[in-house]
N, C-alpha and C positions, 0 to 999 in steps of 0.2 A: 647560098642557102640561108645566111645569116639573117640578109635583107626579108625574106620572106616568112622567117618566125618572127621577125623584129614587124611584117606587116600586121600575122596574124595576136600578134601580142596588142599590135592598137588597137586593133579589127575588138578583139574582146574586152580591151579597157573601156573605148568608145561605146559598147552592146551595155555592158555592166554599169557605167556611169547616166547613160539613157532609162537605164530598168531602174537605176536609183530614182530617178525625178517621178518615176510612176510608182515607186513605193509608198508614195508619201509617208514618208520617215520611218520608214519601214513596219510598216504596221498594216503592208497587202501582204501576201504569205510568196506569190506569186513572183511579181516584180525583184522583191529580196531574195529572193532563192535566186534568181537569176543574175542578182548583184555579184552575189557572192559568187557563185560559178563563173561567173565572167573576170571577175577578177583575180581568182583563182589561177585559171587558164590564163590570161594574159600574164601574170606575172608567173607561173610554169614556161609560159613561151619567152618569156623576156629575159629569164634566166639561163634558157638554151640559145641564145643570142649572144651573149655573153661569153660562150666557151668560143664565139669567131671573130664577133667586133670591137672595138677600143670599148668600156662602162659607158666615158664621158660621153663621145660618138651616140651609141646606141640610146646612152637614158635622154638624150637631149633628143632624139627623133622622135623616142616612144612620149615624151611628154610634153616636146612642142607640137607635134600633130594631131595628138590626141583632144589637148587641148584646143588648136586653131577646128578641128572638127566638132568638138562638142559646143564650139561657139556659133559654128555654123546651123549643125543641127537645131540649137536653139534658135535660130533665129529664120528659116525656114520653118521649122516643125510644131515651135512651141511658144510661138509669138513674142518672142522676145524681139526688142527692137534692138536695130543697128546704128549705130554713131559714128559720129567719123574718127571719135577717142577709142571706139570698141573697133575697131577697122583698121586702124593705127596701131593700135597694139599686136593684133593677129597679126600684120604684117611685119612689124618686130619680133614676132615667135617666129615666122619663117624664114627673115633676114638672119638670125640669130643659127637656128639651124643649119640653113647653110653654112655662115661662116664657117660651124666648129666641124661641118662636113669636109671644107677646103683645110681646114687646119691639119683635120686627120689624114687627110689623105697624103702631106709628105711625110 
């Protein structure tokens, strides 16, 4: 059950961090309000995560995937271009997760 509020906790950071780039600095009514809800919820979910899995564990999935997806999204979604420095790095966000995955697990 951990794993699954730990999804929907990205699920909403990733919603919230997306509604930010369409606020334009917050100054759409719309997009903010949804910032804020999302981030709300995500960090509601991420705290009920927290009563199952290790902090270090949990906050390095919620913020290496959220991250390696928000990178994604942008570059799909929002034309932002890809390099093989910005590709390199994402794949060190999920190298990195893993390891502290294996660490946690003995």
């Amino acid at each position: 059950m951990g794993y699954l509020l730990l999804a929907g906790a990205i699920a909403a950071e990733v919603a919230g961090t997306t509604a930010m780039k369409y606020s334009e600095g917050f100054s759409r009514l719309g997009p903010s309000l949804l910032t804020a809800l999302a981030y709300v919820l995500s960090f509601a979910l991420l705290a009920q995560t927290l009563k199952v899995l290790a902090v270090g564990t949990a906050y390095a999935i919620w913020a290496g995937v959220g991250t390696a997806a928000i990178a994604a999204i942008g570059v799909m979604f929002m034309g932002e271009g890809m390099t093989v420095t910005k590709a390199a790095g994402i794949a060190l966000i999920i190298i990195g997760v893993v390891v502290l995955n294996l660490g946690g697990a003995h």
